[in-house]
C-alpha positions as CSV (number, residue, x, y, z in Angstrom):
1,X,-5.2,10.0,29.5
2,X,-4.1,12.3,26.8
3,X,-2.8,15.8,26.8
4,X,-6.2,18.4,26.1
5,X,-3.6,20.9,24.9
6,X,-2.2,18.4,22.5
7,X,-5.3,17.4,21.5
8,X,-7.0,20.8,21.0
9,X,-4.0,21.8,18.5
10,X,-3.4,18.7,16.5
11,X,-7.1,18.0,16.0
12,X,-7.3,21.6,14.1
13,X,-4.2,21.1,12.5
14,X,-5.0,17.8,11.4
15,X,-8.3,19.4,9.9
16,X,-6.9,21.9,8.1
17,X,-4.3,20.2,6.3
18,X,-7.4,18.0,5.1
19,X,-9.8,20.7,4.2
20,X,-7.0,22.7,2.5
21,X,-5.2,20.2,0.5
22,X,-8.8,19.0,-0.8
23,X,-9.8,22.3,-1.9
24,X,-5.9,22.5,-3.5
25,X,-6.8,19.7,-5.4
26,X,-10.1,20.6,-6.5
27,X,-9.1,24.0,-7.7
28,X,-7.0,22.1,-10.0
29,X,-4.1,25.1,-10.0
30,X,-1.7,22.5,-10.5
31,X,0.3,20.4,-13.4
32,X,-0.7,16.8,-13.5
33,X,3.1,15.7,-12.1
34,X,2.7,17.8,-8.8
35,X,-0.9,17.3,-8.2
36,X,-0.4,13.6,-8.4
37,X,2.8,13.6,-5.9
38,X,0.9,16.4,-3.9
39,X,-2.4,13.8,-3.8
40,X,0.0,10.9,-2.6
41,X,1.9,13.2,0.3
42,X,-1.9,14.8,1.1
43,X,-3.8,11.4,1.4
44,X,-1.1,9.6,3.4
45,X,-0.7,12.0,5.6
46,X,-4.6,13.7,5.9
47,X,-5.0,9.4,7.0
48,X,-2.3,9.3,9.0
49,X,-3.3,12.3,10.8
50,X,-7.2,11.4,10.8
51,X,-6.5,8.3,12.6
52,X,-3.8,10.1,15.3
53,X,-6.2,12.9,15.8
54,X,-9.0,10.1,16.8
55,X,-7.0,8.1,18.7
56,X,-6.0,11.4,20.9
57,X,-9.7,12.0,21.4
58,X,-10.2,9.0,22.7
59,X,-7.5,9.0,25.3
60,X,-9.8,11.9,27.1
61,X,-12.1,9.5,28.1
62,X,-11.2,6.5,31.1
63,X,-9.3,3.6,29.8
64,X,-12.5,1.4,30.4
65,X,-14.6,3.8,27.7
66,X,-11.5,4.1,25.5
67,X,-11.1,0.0,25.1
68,X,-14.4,0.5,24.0
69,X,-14.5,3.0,21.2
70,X,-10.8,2.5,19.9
71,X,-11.7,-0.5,17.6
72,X,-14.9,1.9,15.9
73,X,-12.9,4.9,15.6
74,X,-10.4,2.6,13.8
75,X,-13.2,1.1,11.5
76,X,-15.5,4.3,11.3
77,X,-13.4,5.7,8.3
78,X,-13.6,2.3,6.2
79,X,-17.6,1.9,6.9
80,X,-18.5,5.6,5.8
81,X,-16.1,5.3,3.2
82,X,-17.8,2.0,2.1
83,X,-21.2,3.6,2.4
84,X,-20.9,6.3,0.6
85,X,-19.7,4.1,-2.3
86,X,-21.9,1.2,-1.8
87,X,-25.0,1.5,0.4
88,X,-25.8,5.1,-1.6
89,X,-25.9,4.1,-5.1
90,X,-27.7,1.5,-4.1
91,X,-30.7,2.9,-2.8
92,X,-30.0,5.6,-5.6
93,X,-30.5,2.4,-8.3
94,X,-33.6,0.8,-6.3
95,X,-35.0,4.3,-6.7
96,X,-34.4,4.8,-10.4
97,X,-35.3,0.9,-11.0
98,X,-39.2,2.4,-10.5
99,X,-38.8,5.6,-13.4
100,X,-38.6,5.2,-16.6
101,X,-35.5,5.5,-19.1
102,X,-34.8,9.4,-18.6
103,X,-36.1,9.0,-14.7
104,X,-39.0,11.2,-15.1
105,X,-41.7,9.3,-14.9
106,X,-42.7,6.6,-11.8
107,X,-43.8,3.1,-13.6
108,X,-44.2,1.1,-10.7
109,X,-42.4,-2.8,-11.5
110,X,-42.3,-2.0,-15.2
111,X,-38.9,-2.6,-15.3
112,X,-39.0,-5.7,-13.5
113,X,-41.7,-7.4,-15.6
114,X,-39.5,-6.1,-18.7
115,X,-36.4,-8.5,-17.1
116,X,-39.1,-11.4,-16.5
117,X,-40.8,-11.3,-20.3
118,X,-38.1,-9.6,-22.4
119,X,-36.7,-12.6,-24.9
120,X,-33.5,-11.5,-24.6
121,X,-33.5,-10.8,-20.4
122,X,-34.8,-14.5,-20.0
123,X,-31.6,-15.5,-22.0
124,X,-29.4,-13.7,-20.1
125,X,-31.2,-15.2,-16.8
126,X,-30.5,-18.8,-18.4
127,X,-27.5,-18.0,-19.2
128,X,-26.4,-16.5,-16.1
129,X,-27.6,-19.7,-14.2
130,X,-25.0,-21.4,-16.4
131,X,-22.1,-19.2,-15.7
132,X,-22.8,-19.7,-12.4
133,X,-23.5,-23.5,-11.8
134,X,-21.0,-24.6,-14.6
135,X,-18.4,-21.6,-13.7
136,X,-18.5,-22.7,-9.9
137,X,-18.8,-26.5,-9.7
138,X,-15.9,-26.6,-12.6
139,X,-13.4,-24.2,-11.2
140,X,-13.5,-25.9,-7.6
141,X,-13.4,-29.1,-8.9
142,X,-10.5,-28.6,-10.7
143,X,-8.9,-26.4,-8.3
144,X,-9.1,-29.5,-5.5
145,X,-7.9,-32.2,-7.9
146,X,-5.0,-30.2,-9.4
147,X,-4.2,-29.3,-5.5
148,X,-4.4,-32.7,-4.3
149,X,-2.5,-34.0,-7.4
150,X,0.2,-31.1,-6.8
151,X,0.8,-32.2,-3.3
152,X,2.1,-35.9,-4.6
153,X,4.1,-34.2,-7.4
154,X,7.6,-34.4,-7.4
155,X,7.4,-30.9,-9.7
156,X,5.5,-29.6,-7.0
157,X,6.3,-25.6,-7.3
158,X,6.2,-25.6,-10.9
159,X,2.9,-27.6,-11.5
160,X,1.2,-25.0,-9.2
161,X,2.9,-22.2,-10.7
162,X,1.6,-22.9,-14.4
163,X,-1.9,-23.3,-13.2
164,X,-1.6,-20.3,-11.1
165,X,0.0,-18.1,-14.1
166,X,-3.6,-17.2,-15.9
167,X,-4.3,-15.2,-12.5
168,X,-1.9,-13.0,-13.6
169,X,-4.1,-12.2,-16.8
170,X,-6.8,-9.6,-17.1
171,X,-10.2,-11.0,-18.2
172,X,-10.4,-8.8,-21.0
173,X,-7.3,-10.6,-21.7
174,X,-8.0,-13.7,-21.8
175,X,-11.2,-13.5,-23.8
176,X,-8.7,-11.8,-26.6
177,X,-6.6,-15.1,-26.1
178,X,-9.5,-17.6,-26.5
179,X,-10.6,-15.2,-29.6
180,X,-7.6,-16.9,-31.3
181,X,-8.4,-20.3,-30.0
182,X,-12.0,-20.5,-30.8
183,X,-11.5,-18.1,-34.4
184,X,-13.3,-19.5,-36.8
185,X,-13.4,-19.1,-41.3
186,X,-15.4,-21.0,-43.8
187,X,-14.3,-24.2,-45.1
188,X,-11.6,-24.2,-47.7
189,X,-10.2,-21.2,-45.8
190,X,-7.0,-20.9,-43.8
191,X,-7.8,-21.7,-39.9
192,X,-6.0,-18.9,-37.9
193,X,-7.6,-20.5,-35.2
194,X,-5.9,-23.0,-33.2
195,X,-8.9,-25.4,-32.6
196,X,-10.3,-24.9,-36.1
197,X,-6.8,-25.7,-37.0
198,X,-6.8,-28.6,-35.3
199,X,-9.6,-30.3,-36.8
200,X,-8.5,-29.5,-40.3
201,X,-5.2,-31.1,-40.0
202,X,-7.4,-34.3,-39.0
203,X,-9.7,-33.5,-42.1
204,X,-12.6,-32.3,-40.2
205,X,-14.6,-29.7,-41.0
206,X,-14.0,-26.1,-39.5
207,X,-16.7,-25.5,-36.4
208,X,-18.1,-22.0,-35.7
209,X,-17.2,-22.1,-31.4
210,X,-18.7,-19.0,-30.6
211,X,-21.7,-19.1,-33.0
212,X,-23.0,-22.3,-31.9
213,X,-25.8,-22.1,-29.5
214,X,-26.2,-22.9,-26.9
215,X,-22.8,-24.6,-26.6
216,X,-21.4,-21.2,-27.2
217,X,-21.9,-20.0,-23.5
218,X,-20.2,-23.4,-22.4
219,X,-16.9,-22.2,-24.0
220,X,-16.8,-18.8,-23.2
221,X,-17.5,-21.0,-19.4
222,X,-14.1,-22.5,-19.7
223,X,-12.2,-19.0,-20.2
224,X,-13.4,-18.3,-16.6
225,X,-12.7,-21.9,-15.6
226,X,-9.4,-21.3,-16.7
227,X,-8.6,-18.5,-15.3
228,X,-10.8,-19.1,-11.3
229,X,-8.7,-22.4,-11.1
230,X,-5.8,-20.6,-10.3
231,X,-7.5,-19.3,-7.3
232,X,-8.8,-22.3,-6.4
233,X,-5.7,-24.2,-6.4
234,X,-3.6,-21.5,-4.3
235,X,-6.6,-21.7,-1.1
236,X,-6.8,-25.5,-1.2
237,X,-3.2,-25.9,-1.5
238,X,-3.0,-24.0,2.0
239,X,-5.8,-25.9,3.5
240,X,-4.6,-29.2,2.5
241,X,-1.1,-28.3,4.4
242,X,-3.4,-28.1,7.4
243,X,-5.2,-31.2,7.5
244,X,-3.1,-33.1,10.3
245,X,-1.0,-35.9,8.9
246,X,-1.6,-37.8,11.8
247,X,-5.5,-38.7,11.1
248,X,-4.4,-39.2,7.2
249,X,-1.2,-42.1,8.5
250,X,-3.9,-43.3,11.2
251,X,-6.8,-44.0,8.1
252,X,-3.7,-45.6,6.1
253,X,-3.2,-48.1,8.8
254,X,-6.8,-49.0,9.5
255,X,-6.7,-49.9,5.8
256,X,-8.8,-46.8,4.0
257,X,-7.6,-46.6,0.4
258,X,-7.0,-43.2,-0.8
259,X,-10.0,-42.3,-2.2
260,X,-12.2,-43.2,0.9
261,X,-9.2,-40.9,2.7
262,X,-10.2,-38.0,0.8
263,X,-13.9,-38.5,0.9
264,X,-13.9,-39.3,4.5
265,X,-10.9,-37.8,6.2
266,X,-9.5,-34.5,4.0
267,X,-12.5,-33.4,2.5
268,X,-14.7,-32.8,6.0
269,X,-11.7,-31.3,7.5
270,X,-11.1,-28.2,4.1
271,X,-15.0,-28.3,4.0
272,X,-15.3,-24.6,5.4
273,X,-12.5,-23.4,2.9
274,X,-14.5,-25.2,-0.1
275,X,-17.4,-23.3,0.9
276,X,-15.3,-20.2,1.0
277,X,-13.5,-20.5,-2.1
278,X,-17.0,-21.6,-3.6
279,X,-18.7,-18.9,-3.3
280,X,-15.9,-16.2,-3.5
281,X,-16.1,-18.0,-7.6
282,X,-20.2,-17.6,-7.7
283,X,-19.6,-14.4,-7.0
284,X,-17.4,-13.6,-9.4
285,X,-19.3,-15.8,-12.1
286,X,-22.0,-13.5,-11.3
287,X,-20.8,-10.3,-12.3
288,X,-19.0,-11.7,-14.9
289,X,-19.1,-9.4,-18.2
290,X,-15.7,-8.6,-19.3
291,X,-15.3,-12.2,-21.0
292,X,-18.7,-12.0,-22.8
293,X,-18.2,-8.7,-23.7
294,X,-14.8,-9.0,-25.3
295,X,-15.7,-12.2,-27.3
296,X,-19.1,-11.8,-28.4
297,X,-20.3,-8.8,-27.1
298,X,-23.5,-10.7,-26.0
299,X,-24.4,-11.7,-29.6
300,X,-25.5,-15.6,-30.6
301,X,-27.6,-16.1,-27.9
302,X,-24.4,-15.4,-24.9
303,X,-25.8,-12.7,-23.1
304,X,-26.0,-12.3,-19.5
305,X,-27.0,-10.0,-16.7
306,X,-24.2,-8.1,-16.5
307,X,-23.8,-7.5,-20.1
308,X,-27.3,-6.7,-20.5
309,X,-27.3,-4.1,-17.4
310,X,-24.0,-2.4,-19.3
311,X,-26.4,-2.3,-22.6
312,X,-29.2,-0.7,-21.1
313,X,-27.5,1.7,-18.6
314,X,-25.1,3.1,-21.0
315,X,-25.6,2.2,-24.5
316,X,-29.7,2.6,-24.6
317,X,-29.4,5.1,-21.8
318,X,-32.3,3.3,-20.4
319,X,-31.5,4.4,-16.7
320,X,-34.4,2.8,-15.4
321,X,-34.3,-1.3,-17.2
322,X,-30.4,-0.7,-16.4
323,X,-30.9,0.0,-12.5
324,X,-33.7,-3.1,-12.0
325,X,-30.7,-5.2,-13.5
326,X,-28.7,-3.7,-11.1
327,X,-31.0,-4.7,-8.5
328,X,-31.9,-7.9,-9.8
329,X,-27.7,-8.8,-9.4
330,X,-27.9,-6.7,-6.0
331,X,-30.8,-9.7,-4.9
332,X,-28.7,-12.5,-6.4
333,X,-25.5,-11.6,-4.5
334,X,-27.1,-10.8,-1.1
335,X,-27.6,-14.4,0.1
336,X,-23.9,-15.3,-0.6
337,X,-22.3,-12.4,0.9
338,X,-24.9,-13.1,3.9
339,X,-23.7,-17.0,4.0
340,X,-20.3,-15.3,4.0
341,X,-20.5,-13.2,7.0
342,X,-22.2,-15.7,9.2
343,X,-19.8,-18.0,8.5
344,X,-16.8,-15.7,9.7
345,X,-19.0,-15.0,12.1
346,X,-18.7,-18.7,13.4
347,X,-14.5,-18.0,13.3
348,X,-12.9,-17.4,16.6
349,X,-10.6,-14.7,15.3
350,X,-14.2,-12.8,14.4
């Protein structure tokens, strides 16, 4: 049990200093310096004191009630916060997905027979099935064998590191990097571009990477390849540490060869974290649309669903084709993060 005395003063307190430095900050009275330090010193603390001020409430109660309702109060703050941000805009975008462009008019499933007849929305949807089957299946496959490979390397650290190193790169950034790689000139012209360069040293002709479809989509593909393997390779590194050595030495003796091994022995036991790590990278090759955007801008037949929901929402202001994408993604994602959550769910330390 709590002070009531200490609680009915720091609960106040702890309000006001919220309130007040909020409306500080929106009054905007302040040079940009001080009202960035101010927002640090304000946030940490208004948290700091949000959680302390909780906790103190809940010390009023038995210790029986407080066991319960300490780990909400703790989590409360991160699900409104989530709400707000998530679960808000998008009911706002299921709502907006049934009005036209200015969101004036109700048109029923307009918008979704648009993404289902348009030309250029069935390309995107093919081309989204790409990213994702091609995306996924590559970047895990890769990310196992360079891990498995890593493990029986003498250059161990360094081998991962290199692989690891396009993490570190924006996406936006590497599309600018492949721009180089893949740029392409008319025959007879100087190649600035390393492939094209390539096969003009060997006397073959120059080949348009980008403009090519529907190869095109496949090599804007390996750009995310390149840079998911990273990932990959880091959270199969750490799983294959965990398989026991014991049931590897014991499979050795009963005379498995290596492959069978890792079909048989290491693969069921890092099958959860291949799921993970599988669908973390659908995810991801889901949303995609910095990579598209940045190389081709969705031009030659490379558009996807992302890049067209940008298009619509914000360059032809259609609010209302640009939300049904929205949803349409919304729908696509659901089942994964779903899969996710019941399979945490299955975790002990859930």
């Amino acid at each position: 049990m709590t002070n009531p005395v200490k609680t009915a003063i720091t609960v106040p307190g702890a309000l006001i200093i919220a309130i007040g430095g909020f409306l500080l900050l929106k009054a905007g009275t302040m040079s940009q310096i001080p009202t960035m330090l101010f927002a640090i010193v304000w946030g940490t603390a208004s948290v700091l004191l949000m959680f302390y001020s909780f906790n103190l409430i809940a010390q009023l109660f038995s210790s029986k009630v407080y066991n319960k309702i300490i780990p909400y109060i703790f989590i409360a703050p991160a699900v409104l916060i989530m709400g707000w941000y998530l679960l808000i805009p998008a009911f706002r975008s299921l709502y907006l997905s049934f009005l036209n462009r200015n969101s004036t008019v109700f048109v029923g499933l307009d918008n979704y027979k648009y993404i289902f007849t348009d030309k250029t929305m069935l390309t995107s949807l093919r081309n989204t099935v790409l990213w994702l089957f091609f995306g996924t299946l590559f970047s895990v496959l890769f990310g196992l064998i360079t891990a498995i490979l890593a493990e029986r390397s003498f250059i161990e650290k360094f081998g991962k590191t290199l692989i690891f190193l396009p993490m570190a790169i924006s996406l936006v950034g590497a599309g600018l990097i492949f721009k180089f790689i893949y740029a392409y000139k008319p025959a007879g012209s100087e190649q600035i571009g390393l492939l094209n360069a390539i096969l003009t040293s060997w006397g073959m002709e120059p080949h348009n990477w980008l403009g090519s479809k529907p190869m095109n989509n496949l090599f804007l593909i390996v750009i995310f390849v390149w840079l998911q393997t990273g990932f990959a390779l880091v959270i199969f590194s750490a799983a294959l540490k965990s398989v026991p050595i014991e049931m590897i030495e014991a499979a050795r003796i009963d005379g498995a060869k290596e492959f069978r091994i890792l079909m048989q022995v290491i693969i069921p036991q890092i099958r959860p974290t291949i799921l993970s790590v599988s669908t973390t990278i659908l995810l991801a090759a889901l949303k995609c649309f910095d990579i598209v955007y940045s190389m081709t801008n969705g031009l030659f037949g490379t558009e996807v669903l992302a890049s067209q929901q940008y298009k619509q929402m914000f360059k032809f202001m259609n609010y209302g084709r640009g939300s049904a994408i929205a949803i349409l993604i919304l729908i696509g994602v659901s089942p994964v993060i779903y899969y996710n959550l019941k399979e945490f769910s299955k975790q002990e330390v859930f």
